[in-house]
N, C-alpha and C positions, 0 to 999 in steps of 0.2 A: 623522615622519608624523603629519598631523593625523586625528581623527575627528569625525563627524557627530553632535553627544553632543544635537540636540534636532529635537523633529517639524518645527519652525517651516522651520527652515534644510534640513533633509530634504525638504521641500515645494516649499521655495523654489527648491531645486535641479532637482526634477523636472517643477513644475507642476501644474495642477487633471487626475485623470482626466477623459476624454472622456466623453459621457452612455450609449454603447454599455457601456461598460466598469463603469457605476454599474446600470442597467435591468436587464443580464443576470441578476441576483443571484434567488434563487427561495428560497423556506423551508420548501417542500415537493416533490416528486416533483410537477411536469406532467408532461401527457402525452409529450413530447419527451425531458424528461430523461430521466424511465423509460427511454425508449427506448435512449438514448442510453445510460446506465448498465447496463441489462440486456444490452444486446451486449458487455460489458466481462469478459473474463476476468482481467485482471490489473488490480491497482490495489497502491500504497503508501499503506501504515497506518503514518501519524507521532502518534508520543504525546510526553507530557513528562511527567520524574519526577522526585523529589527527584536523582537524579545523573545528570540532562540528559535528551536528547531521543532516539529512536530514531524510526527510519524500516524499515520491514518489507516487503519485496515480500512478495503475495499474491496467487493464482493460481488456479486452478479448472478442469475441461475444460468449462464452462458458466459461468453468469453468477458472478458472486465474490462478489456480495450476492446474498438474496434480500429482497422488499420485503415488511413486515408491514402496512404499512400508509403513507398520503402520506407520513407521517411517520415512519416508523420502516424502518431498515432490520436486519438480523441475516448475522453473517459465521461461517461456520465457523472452529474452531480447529483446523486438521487436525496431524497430525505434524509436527514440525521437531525440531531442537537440542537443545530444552526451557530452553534458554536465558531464556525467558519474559520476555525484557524490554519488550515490548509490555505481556502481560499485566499483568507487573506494576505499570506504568505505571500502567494503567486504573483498576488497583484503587486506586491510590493521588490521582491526578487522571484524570477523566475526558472532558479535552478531548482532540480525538480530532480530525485530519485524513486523507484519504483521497484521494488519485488516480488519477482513473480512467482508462485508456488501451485503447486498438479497435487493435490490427495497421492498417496503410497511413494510417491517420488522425494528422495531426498538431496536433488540435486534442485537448484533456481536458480532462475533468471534472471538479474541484474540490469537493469536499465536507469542511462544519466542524461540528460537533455533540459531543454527548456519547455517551459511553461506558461500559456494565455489561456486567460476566461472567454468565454461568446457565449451570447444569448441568441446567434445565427439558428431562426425560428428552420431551417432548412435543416443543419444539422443535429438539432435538440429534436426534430421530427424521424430523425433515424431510430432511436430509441425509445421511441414510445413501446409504452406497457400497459396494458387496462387504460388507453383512455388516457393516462398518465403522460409527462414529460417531464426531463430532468431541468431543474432552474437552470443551469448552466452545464457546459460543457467547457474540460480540461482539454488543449490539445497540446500535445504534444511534441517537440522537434526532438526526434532524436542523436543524441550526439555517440554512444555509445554501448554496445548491449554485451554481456558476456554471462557467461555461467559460472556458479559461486561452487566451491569445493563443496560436497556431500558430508564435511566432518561433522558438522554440527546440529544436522537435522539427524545425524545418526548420534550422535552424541544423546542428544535429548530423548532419542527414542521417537520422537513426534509422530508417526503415525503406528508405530507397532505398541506403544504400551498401554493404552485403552482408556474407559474412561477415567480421570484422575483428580474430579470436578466435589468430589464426598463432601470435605472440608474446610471447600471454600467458601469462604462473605458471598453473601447475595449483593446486588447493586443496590437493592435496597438498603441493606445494610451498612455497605460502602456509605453512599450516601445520608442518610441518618446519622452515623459519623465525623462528617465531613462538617453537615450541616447540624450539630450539635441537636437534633431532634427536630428539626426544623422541616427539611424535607424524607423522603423515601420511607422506610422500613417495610414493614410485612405489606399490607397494601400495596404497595407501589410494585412489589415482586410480585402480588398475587394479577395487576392489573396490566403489566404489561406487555403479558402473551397477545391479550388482545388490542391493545394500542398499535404494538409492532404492526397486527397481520394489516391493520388498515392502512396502515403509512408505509407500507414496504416499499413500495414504488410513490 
């Protein structure tokens, strides 16, 4: 099997983009994008670190960034795993990608910028929820925002082909797997409806 080992020939393969696809590009929040991004409850947070890349869904029951300014946006770090590989990313390189995605819409929002942690008790106090504050907060510089072509959310069908969930491993299962019997299986599926609802925020 051969591979594509330079830009030239990369190029040559696919062609010059189109000017729609060059224009779109913005390096601050217009009034559109705003818009466009503040209806977004869910996006993926891609970072890269000394032992590779991660990519993080991120979710909110409201917008999933807040905006500090054209230029800066700030994301809660609510409960998870603790896994921290995002974070730890950050801390280490702070280029930082993000996707933003609307329910019925198959068109998203691409954003590329940098990335810092704060435990800034001012700004982690913006998001409180029940009582609740997120350990840290992601802010964001943005360097670049644009809109991703609609082929591939139409491709997949993603929001018109229903639910498609029948057949799948439970995490429980995943895990009991992973973990040779060790951890998850049916319990761990049956208990974590309620784990979740306590630690959402």
């Amino acid at each position: 099997m051969e591979f594509i080992k330079d830009i030239a020939a990369l190029e040559a393969l696919y062609g010059k983009p189109g000017a729609p696809a060059l224009r779109k590009v913005a390096h601050r929040l217009t009034p559109l994008y705003r818009k466009w991004i503040m209806a977004s409850r869910l996006c993926v947070l891609s970072t890269v670190g000394p032992e590779g890349v991660d990519g993080s869904p991120r979710g909110d029951d409201g917008p999933v960034v807040l905006e500090l300014d054209a230029g800066t946006l700030a994301m809660p770090d609510w409960r998870g795993n603790n896994r921290l590989d995002s974070l730890r990313n950050i801390v280490r390189d702070p280029h930082v990608s993000l996707m933003f995605m609307v329910p019925g819409s198959n068109n998203v929002v691409r954003l590329n910028g940098m990335a810092r942690l704060t435990t800034d008790e001012g700004l982690r106090a913006r998001f409180e929820k029940n009582g609740k504050l997120p350990a840290t907060v992601i802010v964001i510089e943005i360097a670049e925002i644009y809109t991703q072509c609609a082929r591939a959310l139409m491709r997949a069908r993603t929001w018109s082909s229903g639910d498609e969930t029948a057949d799948l491993p439970t995490v429980g299962e995943i895990l009991a797997e992973a973990s040779e019997g060790e951890e998850g299986g049916a319990r761990y599926d049956q208990e974590w409806g309620a784990r979740a609802a306590k630690t959402m925020w």
